[in-house]
VMD Tcl script that builds the backbone (N, CA, C; Angstrom):
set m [mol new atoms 288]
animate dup $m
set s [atomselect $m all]
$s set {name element resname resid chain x y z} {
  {N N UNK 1 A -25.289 -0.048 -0.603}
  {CA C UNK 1 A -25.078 1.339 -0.216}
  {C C UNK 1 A -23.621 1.729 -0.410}
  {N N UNK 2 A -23.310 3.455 -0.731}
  {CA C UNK 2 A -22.139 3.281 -1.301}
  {C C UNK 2 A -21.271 3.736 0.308}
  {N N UNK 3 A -19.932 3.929 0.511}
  {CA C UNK 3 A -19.316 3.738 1.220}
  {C C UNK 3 A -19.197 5.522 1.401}
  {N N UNK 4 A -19.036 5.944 2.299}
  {CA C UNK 4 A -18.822 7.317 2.438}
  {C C UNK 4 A -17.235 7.755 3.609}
  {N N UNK 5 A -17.103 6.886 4.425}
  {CA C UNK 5 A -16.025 6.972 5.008}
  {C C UNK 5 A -15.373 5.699 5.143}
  {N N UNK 6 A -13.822 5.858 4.970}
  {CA C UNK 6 A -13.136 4.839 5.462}
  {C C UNK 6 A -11.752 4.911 6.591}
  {N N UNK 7 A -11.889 4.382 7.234}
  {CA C UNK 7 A -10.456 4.895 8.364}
  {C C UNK 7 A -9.736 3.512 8.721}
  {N N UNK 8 A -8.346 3.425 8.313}
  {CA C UNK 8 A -8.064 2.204 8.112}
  {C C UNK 8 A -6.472 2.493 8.690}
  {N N UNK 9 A -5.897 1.838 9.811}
  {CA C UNK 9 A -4.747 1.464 10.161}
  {C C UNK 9 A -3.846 0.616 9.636}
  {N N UNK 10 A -2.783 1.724 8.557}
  {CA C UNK 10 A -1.875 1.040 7.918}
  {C C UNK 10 A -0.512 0.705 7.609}
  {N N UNK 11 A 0.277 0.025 7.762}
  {CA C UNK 11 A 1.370 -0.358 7.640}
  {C C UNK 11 A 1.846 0.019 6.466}
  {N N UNK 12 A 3.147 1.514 6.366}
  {CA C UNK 12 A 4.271 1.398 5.227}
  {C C UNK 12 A 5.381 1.592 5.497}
  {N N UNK 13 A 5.813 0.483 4.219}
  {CA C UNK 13 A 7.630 1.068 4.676}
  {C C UNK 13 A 8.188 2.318 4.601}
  {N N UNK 14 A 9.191 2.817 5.198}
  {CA C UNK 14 A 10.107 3.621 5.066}
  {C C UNK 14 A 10.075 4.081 3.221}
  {N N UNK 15 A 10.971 2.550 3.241}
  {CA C UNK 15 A 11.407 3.135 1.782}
  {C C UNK 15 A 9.955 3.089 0.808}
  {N N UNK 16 A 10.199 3.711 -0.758}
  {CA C UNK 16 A 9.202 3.868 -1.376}
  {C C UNK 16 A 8.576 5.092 -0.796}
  {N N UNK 17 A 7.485 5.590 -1.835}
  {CA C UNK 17 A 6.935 6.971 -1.892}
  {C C UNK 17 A 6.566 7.669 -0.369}
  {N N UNK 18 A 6.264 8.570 -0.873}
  {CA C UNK 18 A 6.013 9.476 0.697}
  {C C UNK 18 A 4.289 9.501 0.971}
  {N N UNK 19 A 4.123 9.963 2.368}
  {CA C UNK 19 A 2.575 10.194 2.288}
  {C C UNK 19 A 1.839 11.176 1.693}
  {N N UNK 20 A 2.668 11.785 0.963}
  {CA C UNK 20 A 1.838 13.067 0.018}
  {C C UNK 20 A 1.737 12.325 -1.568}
  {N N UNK 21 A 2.122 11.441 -1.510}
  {CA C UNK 21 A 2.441 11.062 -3.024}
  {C C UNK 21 A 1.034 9.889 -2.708}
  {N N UNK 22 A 1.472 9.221 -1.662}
  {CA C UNK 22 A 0.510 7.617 -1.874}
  {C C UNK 22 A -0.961 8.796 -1.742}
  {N N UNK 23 A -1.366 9.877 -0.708}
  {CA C UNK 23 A -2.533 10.682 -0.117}
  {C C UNK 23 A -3.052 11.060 -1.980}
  {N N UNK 24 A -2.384 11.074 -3.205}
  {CA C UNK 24 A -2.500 11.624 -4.328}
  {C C UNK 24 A -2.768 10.808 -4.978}
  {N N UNK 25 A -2.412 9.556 -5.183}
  {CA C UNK 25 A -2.661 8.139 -5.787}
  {C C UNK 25 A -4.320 7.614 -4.562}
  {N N UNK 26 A -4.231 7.847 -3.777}
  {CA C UNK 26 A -5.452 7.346 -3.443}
  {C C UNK 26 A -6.624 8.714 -3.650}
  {N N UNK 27 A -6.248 9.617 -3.779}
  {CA C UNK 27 A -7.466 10.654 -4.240}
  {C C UNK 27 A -8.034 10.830 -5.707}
  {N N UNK 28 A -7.697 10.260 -6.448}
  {CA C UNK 28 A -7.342 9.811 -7.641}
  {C C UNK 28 A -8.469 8.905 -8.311}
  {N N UNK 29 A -8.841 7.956 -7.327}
  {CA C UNK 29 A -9.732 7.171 -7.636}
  {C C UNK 29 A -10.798 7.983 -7.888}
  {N N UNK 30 A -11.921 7.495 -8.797}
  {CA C UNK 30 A -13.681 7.933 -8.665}
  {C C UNK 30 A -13.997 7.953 -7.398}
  {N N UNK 31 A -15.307 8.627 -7.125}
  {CA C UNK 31 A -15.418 8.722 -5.715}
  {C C UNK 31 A -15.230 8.622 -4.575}
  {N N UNK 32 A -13.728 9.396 -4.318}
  {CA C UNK 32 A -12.924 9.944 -3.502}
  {C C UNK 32 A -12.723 11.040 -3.491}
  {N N UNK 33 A -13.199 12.365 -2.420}
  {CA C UNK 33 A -13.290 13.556 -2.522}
  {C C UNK 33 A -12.159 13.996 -1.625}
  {N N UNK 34 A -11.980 13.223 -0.505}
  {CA C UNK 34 A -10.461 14.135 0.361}
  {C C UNK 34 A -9.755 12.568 0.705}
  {N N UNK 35 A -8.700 13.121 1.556}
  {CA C UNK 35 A -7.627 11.923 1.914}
  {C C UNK 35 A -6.785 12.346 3.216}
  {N N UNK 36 A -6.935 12.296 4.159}
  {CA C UNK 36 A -6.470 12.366 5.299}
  {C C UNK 36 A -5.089 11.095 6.088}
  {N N UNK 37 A -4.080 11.255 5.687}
  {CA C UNK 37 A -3.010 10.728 6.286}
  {C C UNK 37 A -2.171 11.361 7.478}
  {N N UNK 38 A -1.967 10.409 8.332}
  {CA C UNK 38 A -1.528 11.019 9.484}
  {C C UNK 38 A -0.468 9.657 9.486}
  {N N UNK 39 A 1.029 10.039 10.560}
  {CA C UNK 39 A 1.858 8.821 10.915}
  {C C UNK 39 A 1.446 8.707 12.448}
  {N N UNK 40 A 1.660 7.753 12.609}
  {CA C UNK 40 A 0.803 7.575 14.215}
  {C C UNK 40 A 2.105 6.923 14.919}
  {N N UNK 41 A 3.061 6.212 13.960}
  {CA C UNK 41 A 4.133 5.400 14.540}
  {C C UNK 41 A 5.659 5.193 13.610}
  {N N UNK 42 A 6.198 5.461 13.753}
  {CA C UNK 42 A 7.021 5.022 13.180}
  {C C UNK 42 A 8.889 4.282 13.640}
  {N N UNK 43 A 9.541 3.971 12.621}
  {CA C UNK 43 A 10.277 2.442 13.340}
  {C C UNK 43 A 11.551 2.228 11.984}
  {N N UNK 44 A 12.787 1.739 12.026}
  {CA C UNK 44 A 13.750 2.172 11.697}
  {C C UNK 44 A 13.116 1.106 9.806}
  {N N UNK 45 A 12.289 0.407 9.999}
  {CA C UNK 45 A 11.893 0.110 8.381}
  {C C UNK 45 A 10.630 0.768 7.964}
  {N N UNK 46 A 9.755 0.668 8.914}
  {CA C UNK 46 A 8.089 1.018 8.773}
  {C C UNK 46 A 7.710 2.500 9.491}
  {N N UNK 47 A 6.661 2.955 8.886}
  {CA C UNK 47 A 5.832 3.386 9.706}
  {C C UNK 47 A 4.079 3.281 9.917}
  {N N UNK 48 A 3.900 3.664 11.011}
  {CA C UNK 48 A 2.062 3.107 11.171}
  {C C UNK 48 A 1.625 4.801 10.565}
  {N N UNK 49 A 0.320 3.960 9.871}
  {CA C UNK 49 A -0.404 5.174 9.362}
  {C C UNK 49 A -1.684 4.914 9.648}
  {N N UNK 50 A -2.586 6.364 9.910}
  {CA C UNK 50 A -4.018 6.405 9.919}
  {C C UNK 50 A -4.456 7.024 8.735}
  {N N UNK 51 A -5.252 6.349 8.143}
  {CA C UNK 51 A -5.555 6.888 6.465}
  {C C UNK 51 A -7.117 7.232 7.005}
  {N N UNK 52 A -7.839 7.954 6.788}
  {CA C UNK 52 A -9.054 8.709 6.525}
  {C C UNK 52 A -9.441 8.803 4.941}
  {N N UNK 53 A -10.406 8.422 4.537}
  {CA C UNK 53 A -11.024 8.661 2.909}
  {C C UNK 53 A -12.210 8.597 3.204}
  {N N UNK 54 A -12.673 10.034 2.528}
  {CA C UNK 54 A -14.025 10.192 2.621}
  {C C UNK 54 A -14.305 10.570 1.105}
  {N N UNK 55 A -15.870 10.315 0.886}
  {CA C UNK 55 A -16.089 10.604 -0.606}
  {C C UNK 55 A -17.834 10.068 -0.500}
  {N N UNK 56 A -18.010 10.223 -1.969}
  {CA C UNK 56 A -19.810 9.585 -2.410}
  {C C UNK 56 A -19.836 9.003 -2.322}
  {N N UNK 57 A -18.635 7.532 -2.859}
  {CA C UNK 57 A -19.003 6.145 -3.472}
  {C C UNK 57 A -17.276 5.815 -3.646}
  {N N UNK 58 A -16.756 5.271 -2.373}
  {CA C UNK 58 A -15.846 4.790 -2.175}
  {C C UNK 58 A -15.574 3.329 -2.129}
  {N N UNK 59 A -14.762 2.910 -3.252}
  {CA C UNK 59 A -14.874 1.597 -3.930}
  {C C UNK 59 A -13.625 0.850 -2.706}
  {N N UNK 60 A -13.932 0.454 -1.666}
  {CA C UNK 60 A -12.597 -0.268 -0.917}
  {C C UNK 60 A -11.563 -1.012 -1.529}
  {N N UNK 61 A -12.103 -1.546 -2.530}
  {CA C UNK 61 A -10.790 -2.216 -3.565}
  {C C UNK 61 A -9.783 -1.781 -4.325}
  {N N UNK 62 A -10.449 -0.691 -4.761}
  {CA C UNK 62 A -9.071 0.108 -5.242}
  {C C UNK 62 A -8.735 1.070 -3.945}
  {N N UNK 63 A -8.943 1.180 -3.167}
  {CA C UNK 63 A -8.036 2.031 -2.253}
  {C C UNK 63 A -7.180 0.648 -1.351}
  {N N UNK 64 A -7.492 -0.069 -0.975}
  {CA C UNK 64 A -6.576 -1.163 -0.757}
  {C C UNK 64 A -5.555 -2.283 -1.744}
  {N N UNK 65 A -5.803 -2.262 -3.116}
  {CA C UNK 65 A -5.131 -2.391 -4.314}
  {C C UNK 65 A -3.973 -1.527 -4.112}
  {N N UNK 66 A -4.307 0.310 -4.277}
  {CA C UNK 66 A -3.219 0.972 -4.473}
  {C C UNK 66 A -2.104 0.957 -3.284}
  {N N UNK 67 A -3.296 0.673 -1.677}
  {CA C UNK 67 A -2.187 0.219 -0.946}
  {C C UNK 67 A -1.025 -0.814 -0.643}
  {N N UNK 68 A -1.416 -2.023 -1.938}
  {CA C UNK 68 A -0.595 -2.733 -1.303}
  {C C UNK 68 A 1.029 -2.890 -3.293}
  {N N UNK 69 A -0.088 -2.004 -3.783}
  {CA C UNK 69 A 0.563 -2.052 -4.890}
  {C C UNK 69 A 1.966 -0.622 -4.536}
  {N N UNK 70 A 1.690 -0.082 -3.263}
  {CA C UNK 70 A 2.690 0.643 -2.889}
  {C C UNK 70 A 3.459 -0.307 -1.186}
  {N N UNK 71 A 3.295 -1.235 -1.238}
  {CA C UNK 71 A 4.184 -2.101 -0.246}
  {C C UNK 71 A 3.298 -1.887 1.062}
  {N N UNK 72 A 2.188 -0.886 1.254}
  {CA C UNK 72 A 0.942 -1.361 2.430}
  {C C UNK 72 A 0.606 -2.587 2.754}
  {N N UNK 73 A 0.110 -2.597 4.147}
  {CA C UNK 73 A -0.220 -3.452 4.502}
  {C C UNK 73 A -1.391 -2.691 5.689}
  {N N UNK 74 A -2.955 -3.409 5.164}
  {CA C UNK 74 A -3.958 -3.171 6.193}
  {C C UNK 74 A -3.804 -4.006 7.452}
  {N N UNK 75 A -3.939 -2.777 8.718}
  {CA C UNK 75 A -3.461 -3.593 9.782}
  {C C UNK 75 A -5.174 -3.974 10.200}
  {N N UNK 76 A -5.728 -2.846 10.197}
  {CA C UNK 76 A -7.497 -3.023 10.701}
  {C C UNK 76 A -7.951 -1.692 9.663}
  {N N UNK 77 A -9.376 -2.113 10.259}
  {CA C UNK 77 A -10.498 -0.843 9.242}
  {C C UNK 77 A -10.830 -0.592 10.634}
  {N N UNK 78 A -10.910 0.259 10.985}
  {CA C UNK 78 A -11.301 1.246 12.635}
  {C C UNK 78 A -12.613 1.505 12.117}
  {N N UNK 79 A -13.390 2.435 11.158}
  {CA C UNK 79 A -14.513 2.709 10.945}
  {C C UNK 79 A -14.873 2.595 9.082}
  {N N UNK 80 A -16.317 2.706 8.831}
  {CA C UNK 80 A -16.642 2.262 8.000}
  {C C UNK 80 A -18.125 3.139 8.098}
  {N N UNK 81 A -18.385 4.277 7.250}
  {CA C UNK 81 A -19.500 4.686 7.248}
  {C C UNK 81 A -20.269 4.488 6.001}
  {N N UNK 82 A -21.514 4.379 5.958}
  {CA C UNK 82 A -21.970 4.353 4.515}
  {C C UNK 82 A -23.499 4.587 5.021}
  {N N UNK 83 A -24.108 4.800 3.876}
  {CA C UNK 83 A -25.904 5.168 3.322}
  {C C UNK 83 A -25.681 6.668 3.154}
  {N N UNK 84 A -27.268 7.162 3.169}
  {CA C UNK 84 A -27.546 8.178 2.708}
  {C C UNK 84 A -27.021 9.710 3.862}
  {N N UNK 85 A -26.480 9.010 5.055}
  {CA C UNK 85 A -25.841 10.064 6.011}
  {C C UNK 85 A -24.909 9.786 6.616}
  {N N UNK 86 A -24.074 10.755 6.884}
  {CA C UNK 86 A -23.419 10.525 7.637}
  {C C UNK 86 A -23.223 10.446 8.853}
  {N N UNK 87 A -22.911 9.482 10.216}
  {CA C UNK 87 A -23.429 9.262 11.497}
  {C C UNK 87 A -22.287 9.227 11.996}
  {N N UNK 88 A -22.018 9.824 13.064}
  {CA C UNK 88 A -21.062 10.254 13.539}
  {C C UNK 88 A -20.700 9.179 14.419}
  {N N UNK 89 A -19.770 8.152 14.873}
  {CA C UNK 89 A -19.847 7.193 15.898}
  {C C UNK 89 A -19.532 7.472 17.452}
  {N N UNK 90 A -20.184 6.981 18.235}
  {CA C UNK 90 A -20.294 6.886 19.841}
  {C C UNK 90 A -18.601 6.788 20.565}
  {N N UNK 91 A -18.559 7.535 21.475}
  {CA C UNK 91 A -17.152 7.818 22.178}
  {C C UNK 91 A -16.917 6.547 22.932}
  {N N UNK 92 A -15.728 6.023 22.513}
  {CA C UNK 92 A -14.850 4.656 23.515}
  {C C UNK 92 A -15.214 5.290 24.947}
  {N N UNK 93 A -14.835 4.136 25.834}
  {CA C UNK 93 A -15.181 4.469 26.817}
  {C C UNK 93 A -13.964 5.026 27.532}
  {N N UNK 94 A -12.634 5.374 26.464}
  {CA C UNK 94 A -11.667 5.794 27.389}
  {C C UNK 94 A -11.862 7.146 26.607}
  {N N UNK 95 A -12.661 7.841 26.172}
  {CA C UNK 95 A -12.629 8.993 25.697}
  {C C UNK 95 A -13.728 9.753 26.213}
  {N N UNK 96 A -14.605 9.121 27.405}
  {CA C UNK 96 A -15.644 9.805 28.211}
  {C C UNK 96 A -15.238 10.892 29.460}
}
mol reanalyze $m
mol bondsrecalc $m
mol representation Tube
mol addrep $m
């Protein structure tokens, strides 16, 4: 089944491209329709990022390729949707 969402907590440095540039290199790929970057943290070399990619048929290898071929580093995959729908996931229990 092909992959339809990915949300992945990621580590980049400071230096090297910006998040509008890497958000353009990862939209880029085949079936990848949007790209959602947010900084969640940041620190006098790094900063933490929440990447969102949604699409038809999202190949995880090249979106983690281009991340690390830009000095990324995957910290976790938070969510992972795939098949023929999209399912919305169940609220943590600190978000009740």
């Amino acid at each position: 089944m092909a992959i339809k969402r990915l949300v992945l907590d990621v580590l980049k440095p400071i230096k090297g491209i910006s998040i509008v540039e890497l958000a353009e290199k990862i939209v880029e790929h085949r079936g990848i329709d949007g790209v959602n970057i947010s900084v969640t943290d940041m620190d006098v070399e790094t900063m933490g990022l929440m990447i969102v990619v949604e699409g038809e048929n999202i190949d995880f290898d090249n979106v983690k390729n281009t991340l690390e071929e830009e000095g990324c580093a995957i910290h976790s995959i938070d969510e992972v949707v795939s098949g023929s729908k999209m399912v919305e996931g169940r609220r943590g229990r600190d978000e009740m």
